[in-house]
C-alpha positions in Angstrom: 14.8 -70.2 31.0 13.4 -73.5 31.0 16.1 -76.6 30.8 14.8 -79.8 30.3 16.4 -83.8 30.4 15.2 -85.9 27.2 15.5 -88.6 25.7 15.4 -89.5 21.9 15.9 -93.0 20.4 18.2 -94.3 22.4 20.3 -90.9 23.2 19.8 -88.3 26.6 20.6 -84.9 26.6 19.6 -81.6 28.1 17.8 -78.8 26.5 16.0 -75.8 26.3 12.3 -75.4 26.2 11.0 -72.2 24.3 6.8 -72.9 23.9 6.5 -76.5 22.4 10.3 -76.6 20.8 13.4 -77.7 23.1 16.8 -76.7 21.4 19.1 -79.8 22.2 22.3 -78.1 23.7 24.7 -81.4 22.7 24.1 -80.2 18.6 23.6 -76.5 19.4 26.8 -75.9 22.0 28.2 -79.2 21.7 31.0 -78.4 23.9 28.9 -77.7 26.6 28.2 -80.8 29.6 25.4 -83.0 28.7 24.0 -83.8 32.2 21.9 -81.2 34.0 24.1 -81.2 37.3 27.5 -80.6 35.6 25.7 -77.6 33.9 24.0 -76.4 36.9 27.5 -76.5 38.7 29.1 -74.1 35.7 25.9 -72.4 35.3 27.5 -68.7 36.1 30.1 -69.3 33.6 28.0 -71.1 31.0 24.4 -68.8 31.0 25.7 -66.7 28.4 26.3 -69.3 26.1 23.3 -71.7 27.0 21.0 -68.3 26.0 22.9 -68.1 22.7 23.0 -71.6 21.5 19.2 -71.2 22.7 18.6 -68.7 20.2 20.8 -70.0 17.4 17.9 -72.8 15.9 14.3 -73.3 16.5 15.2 -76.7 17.7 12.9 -79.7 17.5 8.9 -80.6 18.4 8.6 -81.3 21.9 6.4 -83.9 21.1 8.8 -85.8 19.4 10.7 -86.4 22.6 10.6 -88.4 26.1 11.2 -85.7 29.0 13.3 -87.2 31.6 13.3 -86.5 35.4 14.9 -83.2 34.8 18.2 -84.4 37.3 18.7 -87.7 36.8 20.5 -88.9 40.6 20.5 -85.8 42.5 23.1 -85.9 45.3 20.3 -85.4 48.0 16.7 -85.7 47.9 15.3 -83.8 50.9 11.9 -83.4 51.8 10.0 -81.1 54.6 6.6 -82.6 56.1 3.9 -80.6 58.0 4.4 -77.4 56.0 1.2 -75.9 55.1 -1.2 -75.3 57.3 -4.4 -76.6 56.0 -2.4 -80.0 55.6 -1.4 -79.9 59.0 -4.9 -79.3 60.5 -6.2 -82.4 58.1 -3.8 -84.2 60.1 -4.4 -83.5 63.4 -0.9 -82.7 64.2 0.3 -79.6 65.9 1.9 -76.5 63.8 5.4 -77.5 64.2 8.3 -74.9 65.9 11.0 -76.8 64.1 11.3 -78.2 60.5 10.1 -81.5 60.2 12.6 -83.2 57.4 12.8 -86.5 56.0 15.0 -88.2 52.7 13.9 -90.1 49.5 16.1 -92.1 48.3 17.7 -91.7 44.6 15.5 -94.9 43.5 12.4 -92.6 43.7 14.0 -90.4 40.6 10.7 -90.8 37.8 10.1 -88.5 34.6 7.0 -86.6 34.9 5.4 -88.6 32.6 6.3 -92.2 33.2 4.4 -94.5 35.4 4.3 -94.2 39.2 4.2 -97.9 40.5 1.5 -98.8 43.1 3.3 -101.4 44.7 2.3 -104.9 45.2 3.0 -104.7 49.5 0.8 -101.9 50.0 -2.7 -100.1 48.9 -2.3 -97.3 51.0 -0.4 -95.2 48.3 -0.9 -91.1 48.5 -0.3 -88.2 46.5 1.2 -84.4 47.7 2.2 -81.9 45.0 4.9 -79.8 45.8 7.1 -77.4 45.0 10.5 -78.5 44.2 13.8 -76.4 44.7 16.5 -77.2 42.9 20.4 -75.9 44.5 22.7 -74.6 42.1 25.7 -73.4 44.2 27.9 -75.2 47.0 26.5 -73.8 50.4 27.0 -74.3 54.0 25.9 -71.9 56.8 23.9 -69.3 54.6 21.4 -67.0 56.3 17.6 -66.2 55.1 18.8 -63.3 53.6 21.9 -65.1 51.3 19.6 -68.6 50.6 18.2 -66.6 47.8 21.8 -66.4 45.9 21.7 -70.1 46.1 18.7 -71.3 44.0 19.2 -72.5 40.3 15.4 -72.9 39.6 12.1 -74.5 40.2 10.7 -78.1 39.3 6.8 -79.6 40.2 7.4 -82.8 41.9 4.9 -85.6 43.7 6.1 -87.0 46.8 4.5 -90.3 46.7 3.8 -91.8 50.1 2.8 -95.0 51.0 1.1 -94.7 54.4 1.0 -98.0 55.4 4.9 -98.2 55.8 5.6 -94.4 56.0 3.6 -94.5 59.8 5.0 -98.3 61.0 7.6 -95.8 62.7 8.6 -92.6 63.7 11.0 -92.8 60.8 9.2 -91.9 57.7 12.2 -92.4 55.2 10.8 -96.5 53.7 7.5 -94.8 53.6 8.9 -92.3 51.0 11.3 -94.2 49.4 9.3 -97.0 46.9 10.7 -96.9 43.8 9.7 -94.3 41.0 7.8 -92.2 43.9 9.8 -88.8 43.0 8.8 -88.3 39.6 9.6 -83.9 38.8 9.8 -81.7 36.1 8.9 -81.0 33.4 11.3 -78.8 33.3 13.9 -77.2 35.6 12.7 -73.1 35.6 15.5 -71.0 36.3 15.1 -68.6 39.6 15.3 -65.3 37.7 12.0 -66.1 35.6 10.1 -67.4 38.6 11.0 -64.7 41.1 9.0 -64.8 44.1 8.6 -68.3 44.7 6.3 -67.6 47.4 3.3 -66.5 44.9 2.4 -69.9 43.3 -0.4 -71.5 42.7 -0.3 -75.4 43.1 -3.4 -77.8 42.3 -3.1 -81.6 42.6 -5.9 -83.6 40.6 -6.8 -87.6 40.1 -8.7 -88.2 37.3 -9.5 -84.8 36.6 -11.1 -84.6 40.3 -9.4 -81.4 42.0 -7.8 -83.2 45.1 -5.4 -79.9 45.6 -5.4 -76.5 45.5 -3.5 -73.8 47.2 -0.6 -71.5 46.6 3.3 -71.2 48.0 2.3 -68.0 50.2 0.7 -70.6 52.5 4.4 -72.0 53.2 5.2 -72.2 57.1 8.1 -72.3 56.5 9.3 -70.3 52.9 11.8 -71.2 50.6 14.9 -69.4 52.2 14.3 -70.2 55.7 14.3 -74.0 54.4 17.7 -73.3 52.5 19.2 -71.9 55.7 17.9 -74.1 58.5 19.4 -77.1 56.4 22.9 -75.4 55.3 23.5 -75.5 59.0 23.2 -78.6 59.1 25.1 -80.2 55.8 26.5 -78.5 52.9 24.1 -78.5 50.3 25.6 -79.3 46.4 24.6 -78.0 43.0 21.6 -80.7 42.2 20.2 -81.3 45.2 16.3 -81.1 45.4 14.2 -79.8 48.0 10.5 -80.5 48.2 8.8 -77.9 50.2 5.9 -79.7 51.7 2.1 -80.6 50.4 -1.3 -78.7 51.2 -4.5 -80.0 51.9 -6.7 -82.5 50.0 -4.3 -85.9 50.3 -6.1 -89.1 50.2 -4.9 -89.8 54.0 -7.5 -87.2 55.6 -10.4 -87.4 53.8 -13.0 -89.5 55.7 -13.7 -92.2 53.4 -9.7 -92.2 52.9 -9.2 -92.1 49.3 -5.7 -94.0 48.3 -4.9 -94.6 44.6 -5.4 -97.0 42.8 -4.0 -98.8 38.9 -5.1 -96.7 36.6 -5.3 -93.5 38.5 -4.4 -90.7 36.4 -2.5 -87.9 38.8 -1.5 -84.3 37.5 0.2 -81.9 39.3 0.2 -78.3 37.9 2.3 -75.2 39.3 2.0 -71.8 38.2 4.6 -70.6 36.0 6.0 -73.8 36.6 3.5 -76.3 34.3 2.5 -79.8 35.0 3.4 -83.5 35.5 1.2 -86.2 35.0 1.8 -90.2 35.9 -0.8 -92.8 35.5 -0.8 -95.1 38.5 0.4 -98.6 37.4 0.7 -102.1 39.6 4.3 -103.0 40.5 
């Protein structure tokens, strides 16, 4: 199942995508929640009658609508560095032992179509398409084994870096944290229709130039051992959004370096996931 934020006219709701149609759940199932977090949290109770509203009207065009950052203020924003290997060789850094995590702050939240600003402090802005995980039940201290039980679904996301302030310090959490520099979606894809997360293609291009290109087997460190090694730390909440880490081909490590710049048109595609696409805009 694919569930999707939207806007239209001046009204949001959540929906679900069936080929180029999304069924608006607030008119089909109006008594269901109308933000994507309170749904996720009741998802167990609610599937059944999310699939049946689904089903009960072909629903609307899906061009006739603005997709939204599919959650709109997830509780956490977490982000992994240094977890594929062909990124980590690019940057000269050792293969690490331990899980190298950072924050983005809500602020970053974009649509995965709307405008990712190139801000007026810095030129030194990057790209790294990800895979994005998205929590769906109240954990703390699950093993490898039990992180699977935890996922809701999938998303594509862009962690937007800007360099510049991201390696000032040690601390790379300003450096990921300019505003609109999260956008995700299109879509949230539950975990039962992606299985395997682990067998995904993921391409990142910039004006149609293929920049990216790799696949989620290349993961250090997979989707489950990420879930666990952070449940040990902090109880992770229905909503909360993982990025998994970038491959090779960022801006950063190719000799010229190649940053973005206005007008920049970036895409980021994910098997079985689809694609976002931002054009680059000045702050």
């Amino acid at each position: 199942m694919k569930l999707a934020s939207f806007r239209k006219g001046q009204e949001t709701s959540i929906g679900v995508v069936n080929g180029d149609r999304i069924v608006d759940l607030s008119v089909a199932a109006p008594n269901l929640p109308r933000e994507m977090t309170s749904l996720i949290a009741d998802f167990d109770a609610l599937c059944e009658v999310v699939r049946a509203a689904a089903r009960s009207q072909s629903g609307q065009a899906l061009s006739d609508v603005e997709l939204l950052a599919p959650i709109a203020r997830p509780g956490k924003i977490l982000a992994i560095g240094l977890n594929y290997a062909d990124h980590i060789a690019e940057t000269g850094r050792p293969v690490p032992t331990d899980q190298t995590w950072f924050c983005k702050t809500a602020n970053t939240v974009n649509g995965p179509f709307s405008p990712v600003q190139l801000p007026r402090v810095s030129t030194m802005v990057d790209y790294e398409a990800e895979l994005v995980v998205v929590i769906g039940k109240r954990c703390r201290h699950v093993s490898k084994d039990q992180a699977k039980d935890v996922v809701f679904g999938y998303t594509a996301g862009n962690d937007v870096s800007v360099r510049d302030w991201q390696y000032r310090t040690a601390q790379w959490v300003l450096g990921k944290s300019f505003d609109t520099h999260a956008p995700m979606g299109p879509w949230i894809v539950t975990a039962d229709e992606i299985g395997d997360p682990h067998t995904l293609g993921i391409r990142c291009f910039v004006n149609a130039e293929k920049r990216q290109d790799s696949n989620t087997k290349h993961l250090i460190f997979g989707v489950y051992d990420l879930i666990s090694y952070l449940s040990q730390a902090m109880t992770l909440e229905p909503g909360d959004v993982l990025f998994t880490g970038t491959p090779g081909g960022v801006g950063m490590a190719m000799s010229p370096q190649r940053f973005l710049a206005a007008g920049d048109v970036v895409r980021v595609e994910i098997d079985r996931i689809g694609a976002i696409e931002a054009t680059v805009t000045a702050e």
